[in-house]
N, C-alpha and C positions, 0 to 999 in steps of 0.2 A: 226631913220628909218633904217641904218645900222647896225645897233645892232639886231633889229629884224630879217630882213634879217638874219642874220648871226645864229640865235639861230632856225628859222626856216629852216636852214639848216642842223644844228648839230641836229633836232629831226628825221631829216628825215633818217640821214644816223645810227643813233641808232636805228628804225624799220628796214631799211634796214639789217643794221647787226643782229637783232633778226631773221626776215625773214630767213637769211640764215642759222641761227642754228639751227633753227628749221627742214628746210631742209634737210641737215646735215645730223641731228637725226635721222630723218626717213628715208634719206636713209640706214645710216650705219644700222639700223632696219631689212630694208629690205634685206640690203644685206647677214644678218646673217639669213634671215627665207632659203633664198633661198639656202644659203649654207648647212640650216637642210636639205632643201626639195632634193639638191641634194647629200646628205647622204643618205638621203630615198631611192631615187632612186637607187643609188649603192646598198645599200643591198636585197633591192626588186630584184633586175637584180643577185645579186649574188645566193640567193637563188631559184630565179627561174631555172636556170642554173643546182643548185644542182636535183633540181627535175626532169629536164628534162634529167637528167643523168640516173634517175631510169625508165625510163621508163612508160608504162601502167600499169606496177604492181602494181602497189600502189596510194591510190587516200588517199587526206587525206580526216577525216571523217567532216560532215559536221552537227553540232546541230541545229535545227531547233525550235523554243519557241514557242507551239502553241499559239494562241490568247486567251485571256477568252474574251466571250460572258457573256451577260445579258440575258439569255434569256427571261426572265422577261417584259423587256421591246416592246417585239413583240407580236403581237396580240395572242392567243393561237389556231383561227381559221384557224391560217395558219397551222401551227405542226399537228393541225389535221388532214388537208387536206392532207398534205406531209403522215403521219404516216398511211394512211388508205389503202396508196398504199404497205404498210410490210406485211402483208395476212395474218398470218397465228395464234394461239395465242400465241405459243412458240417464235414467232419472235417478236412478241409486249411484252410478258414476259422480252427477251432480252433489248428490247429497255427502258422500267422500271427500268431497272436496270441499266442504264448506267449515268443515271442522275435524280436527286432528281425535278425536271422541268417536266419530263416526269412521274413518279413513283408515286408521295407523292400527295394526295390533293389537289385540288386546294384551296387556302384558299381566292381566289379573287371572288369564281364561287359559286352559291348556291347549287352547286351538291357536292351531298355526297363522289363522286371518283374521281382517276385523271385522266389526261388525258387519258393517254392509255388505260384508262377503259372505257372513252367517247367512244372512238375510236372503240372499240369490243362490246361496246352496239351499235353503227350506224352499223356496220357491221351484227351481227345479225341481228337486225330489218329491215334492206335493203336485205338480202340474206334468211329470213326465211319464209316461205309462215303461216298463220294463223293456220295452223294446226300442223306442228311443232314448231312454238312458244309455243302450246300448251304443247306441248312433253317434252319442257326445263324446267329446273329447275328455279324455280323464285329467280330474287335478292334479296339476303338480306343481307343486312351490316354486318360484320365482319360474313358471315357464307358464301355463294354465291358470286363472285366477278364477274363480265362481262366474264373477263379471261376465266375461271371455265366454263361458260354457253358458249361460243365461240367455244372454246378447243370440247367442246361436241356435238356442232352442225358439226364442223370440222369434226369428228371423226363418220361415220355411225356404225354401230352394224355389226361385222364380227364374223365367228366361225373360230379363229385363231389357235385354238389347234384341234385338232383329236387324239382321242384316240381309237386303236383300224386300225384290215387292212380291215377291211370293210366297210369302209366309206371313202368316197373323193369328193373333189370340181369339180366344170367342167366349162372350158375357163376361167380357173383362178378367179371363182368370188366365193370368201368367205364368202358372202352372204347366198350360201343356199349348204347346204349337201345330197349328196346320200350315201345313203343304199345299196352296193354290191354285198355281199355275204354272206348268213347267215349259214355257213359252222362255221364263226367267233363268231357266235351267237350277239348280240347288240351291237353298238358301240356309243362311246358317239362324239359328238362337246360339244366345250364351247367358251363363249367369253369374253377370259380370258383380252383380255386387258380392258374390260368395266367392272370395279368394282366399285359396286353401295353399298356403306355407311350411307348416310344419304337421305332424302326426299324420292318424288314418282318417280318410275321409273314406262313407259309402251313401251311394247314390240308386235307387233305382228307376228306371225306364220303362214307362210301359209303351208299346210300340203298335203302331197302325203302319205296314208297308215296311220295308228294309230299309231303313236309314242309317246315316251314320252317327255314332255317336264316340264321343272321347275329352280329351282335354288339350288345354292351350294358354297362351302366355295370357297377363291381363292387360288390355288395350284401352285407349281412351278411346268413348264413346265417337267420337270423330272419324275414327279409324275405320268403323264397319259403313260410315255413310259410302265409303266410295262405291264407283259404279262396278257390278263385277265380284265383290268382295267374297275372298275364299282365303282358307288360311292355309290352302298348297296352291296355288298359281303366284306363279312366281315374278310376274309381275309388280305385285305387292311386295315381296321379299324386304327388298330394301326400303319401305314405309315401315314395316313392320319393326326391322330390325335398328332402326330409328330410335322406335321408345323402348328400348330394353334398360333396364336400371339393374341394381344393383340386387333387388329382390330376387330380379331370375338364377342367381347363384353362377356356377361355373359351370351347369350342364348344356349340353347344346341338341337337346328334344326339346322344341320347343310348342311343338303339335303334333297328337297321337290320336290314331282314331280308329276303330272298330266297324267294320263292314256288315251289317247285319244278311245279305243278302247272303257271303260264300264263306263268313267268317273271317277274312281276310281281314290285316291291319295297313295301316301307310303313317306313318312320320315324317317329318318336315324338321331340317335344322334353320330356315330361312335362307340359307346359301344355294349360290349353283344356278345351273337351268333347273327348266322343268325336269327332265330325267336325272337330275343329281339331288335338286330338293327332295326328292318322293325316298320312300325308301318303303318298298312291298314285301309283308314275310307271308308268304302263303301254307309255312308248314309250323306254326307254333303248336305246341305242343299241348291239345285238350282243343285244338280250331273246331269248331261249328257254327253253322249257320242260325240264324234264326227268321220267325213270322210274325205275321199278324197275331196278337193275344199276346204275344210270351214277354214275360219281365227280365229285364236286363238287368242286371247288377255292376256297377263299375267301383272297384275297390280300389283308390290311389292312396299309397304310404308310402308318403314322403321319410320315414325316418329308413326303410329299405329301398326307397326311389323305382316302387314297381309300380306297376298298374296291371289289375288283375282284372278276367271279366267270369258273370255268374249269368246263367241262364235259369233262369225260375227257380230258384234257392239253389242250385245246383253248380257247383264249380268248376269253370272251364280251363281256367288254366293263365299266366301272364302272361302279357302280350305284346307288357315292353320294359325295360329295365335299364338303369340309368338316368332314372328322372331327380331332377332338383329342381329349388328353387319353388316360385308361386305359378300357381296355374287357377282355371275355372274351368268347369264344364261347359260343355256346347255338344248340339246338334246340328245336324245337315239334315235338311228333310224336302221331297220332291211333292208335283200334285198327287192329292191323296194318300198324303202318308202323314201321321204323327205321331208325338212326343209326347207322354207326361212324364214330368220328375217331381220325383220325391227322396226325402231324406229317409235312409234306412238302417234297421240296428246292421251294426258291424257283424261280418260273421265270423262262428267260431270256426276252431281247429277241423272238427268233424265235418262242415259243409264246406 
């Protein structure tokens, strides 16, 4: 029994001695983290020192790693919702372009476009009353994009060029031109930032005095400072026929215009004299005149290269055929005669 004793004594004091080397260990462990940590500390303090030696002058720079997002995984009805507060289509353009999420397909959605295109089609259809819906150009897959139709509802019909010192805006609205002084002899408007290439475009006029009104190639603003400027005196011809590109297509009308006074029309291919430039149809088919009060209609479809003219909802008849390529509207207007234009729904079959 003393034996035992005795052996249960010697196990004891061999954990005890374990115990304490163990202890030991970790403290001399610890006593070497602390000895880094107050290395650390020393040179932290030393360098801070150095900095606060320099002053304000100098800050060091600071990298920042933005996050990646999945956008993927969030509803797409929110983006919508956020994106529809961007207004405008140049800014939803931008926004397409900053990420493949926003831009490209949805390939989860049955719709043909992406988002941002959702987005400019709710916005049209919320901000466009049925009759300018009527007006826009309809989508169609890789030819028409939301964008495209947006951009256009965006944008009313201004006459942004004047050509000529007889003619001017009043209270700033470029909506509609007066006629001056006819000292100048005729001067034109155009609206040059509205160039119309493909589908139907319709336009109407409301009219002070018998002016002319039609369409024409689109010009660099330089083009109408000349002295004189008309897009049938043939003079000009060859300036004109200068900046033709590739836009104008293969047609060779490349100004059409509508006489309000006897109904008559005149075209211009840029070639010739004056008696070969011109070209008078005095018998088209639905010709009348029109006055003072009455709304002009000009209906140009480019995909049948016609241009049609409407007299107060009423349909007169085409007045030229064979057009291609880009064109703008313009007027010609004398003293005391003017122009308003506005964008109008397309007409149907019936009118």
């Amino acid at each position: 029994m003393a034996d035992d004793g005795n052996s249960m004594k010697r196990l004891k004091t061999s954990e005890d001695d374990r115990i304490i080397a163990e202890l030991r260990r970790r403290n001399a462990e610890l006593e070497s983290e602390n000895e880094q940590l107050r290395s650390d500390v020393a040179r932290l303090s030393s360098e801070n020192e150095q900095l606060s030696g320099l002053g304000n002058n100098e800050v060091l720079p600071v990298v920042i790693v933005p996050p990646t997002v999945d956008l993927s995984r969030i509803d797409t009805s929110i983006f919508t919702q956020i994106s529809s507060f961007v207004g405008t289509a140049r800014e939803l353009l931008n926004l397409a372009l900053t990420c493949k999420s926003f831009g490209w397909r949805q390939t989860t959605s049955t719709l043909n476009w992406s988002l941002v295109e959702e987005v400019a089609r709710r916005e049209v259809c919320s901000r466009a009353t049925g009759a300018e819906m009527g007006s826009l150009p309809r989508y169609v897959s890789g030819t028409t994009t939301w964008l495209s139709i947006l951009h256009r509802f965006d944008h009313p019909l201004l006459f942004d060029v004047l050509a000529g010192d007889g003619i001017e805006h009043r209270n700033g609205d470029e909506s509609r031109v007066y006629g001056t002084n006819y000292d100048y002899g005729l001067s034109t408007a155009v609206t040059s930032s509205y160039i119309m290439t493909t589908g139907s475009h319709f336009a109407e006029f409301e009219i002070t005095g018998t002016p002319f009104i039609g369409v024409a190639r689109p010009m660099p603003r330089l083009i109408f400072d000349r002295e004189g400027f008309n897009f049938f005196i043939s003079d000009h011809f060859d300036t004109l026929l200068a900046e033709r590109t590739d836009e104008w297509g293969d047609g060779n009308v490349h100004a059409c215009q509508y006489f309000c006074r006897h109904g008559g029309t005149i075209c211009t291919g840029f070639q010739g004299e004056l008696t070969d430039g011109y070209h008078w149809d005095r018998g088209w088919e639905g010709m009348e005149s029109c006055r003072t009060g009455d709304t002009i209609g000009m209906l140009l479809n480019l995909d049948e290269g016609t241009l049609t003219v409407y007299k107060n909802n009423r349909r007169l008849g085409v007045i030229k055929d064979g057009l291609s390529g880009s064109y703008c509207w313009y007027v010609r207007v004398g003293e005391g005669e003017a122009v308003a234009i506005k964008r109008g729904a397309l007409p149907n079959a019936e009118n």
